[in-house]
C-alpha positions as CSV (number, residue, x, y, z in Angstrom):
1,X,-168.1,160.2,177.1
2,X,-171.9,158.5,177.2
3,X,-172.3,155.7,179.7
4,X,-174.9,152.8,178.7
5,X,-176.5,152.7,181.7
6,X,-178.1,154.9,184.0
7,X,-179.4,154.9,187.4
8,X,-183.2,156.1,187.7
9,X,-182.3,159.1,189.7
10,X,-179.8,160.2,186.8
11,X,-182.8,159.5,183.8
12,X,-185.1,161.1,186.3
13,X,-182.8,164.4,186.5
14,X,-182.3,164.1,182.7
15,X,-185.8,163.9,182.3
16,X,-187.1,166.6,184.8
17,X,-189.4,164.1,186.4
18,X,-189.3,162.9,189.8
19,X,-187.9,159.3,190.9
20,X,-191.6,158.1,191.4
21,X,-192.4,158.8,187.8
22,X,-189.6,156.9,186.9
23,X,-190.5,154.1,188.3
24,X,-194.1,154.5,187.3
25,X,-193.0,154.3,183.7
26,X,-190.8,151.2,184.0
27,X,-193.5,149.8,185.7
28,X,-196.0,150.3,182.9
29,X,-193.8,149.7,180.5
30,X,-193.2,152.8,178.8
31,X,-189.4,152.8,180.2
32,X,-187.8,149.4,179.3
33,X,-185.0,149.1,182.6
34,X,-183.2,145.7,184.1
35,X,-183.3,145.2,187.3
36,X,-179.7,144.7,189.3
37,X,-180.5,143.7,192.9
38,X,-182.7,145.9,194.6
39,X,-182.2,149.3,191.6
40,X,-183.2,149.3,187.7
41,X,-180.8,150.7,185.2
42,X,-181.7,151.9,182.1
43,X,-180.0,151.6,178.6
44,X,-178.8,154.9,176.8
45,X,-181.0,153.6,174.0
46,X,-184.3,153.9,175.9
47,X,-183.4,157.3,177.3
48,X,-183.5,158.6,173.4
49,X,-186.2,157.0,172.6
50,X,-187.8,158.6,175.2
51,X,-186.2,162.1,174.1
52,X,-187.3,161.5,170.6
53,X,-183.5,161.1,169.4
54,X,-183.4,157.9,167.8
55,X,-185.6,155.2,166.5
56,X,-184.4,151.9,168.8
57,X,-184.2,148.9,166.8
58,X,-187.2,147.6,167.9
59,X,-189.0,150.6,166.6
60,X,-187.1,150.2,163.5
61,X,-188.4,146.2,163.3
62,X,-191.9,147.2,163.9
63,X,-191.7,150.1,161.2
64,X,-190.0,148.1,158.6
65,X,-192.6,145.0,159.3
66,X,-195.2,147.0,158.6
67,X,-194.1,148.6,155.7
68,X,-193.3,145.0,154.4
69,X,-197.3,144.4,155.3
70,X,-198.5,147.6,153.5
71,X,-197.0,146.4,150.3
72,X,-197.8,142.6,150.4
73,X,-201.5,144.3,151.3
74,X,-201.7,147.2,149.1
75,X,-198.3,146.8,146.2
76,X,-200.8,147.1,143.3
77,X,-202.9,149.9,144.3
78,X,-199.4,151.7,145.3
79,X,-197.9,150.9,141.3
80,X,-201.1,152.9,140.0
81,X,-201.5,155.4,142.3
82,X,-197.9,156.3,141.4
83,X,-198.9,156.0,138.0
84,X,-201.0,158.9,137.9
């Protein structure tokens, strides 16, 4: 059974970086964590991210915004592109 959360020394062993670089990352946001007292604990979703597993939803939110952009932007040059 997956847990939700993990400690950093368990993403860090998961990972094969140190505990250090853990905490690098969440500091620089490339590692999204919450902080409990005095430890961080990081969601399952994060950790595939990270691993290239999944998409989080936020990914997903971005993607599909920009999609939505690309054809407000660019919808008629799309239609006849496709067209040829």
């Amino acid at each position: 059974m997956k847990k939700n959360m993990y400690s950093t020394a368990e993403v860090a062993n998961i990972l094969h970086l140190s505990r250090i670089e853990i905490f690098r990352k969440i500091k620089a946001g490339k590692i999204k964590a919450q902080k409990i007292g005095r430890n961080y604990v990081i969601p399952l979703e994060s950790i595939e991210e990270i691993l290239g597993e999944t998409i989080g939803t936020h990914k997903k939110e971005e993607i599909e915004r920009v999609i939505d952009k690309a054809l407000k932007d660019y919808g008629e040059a799309f239609k006849r592109l496709s067209e040829e």
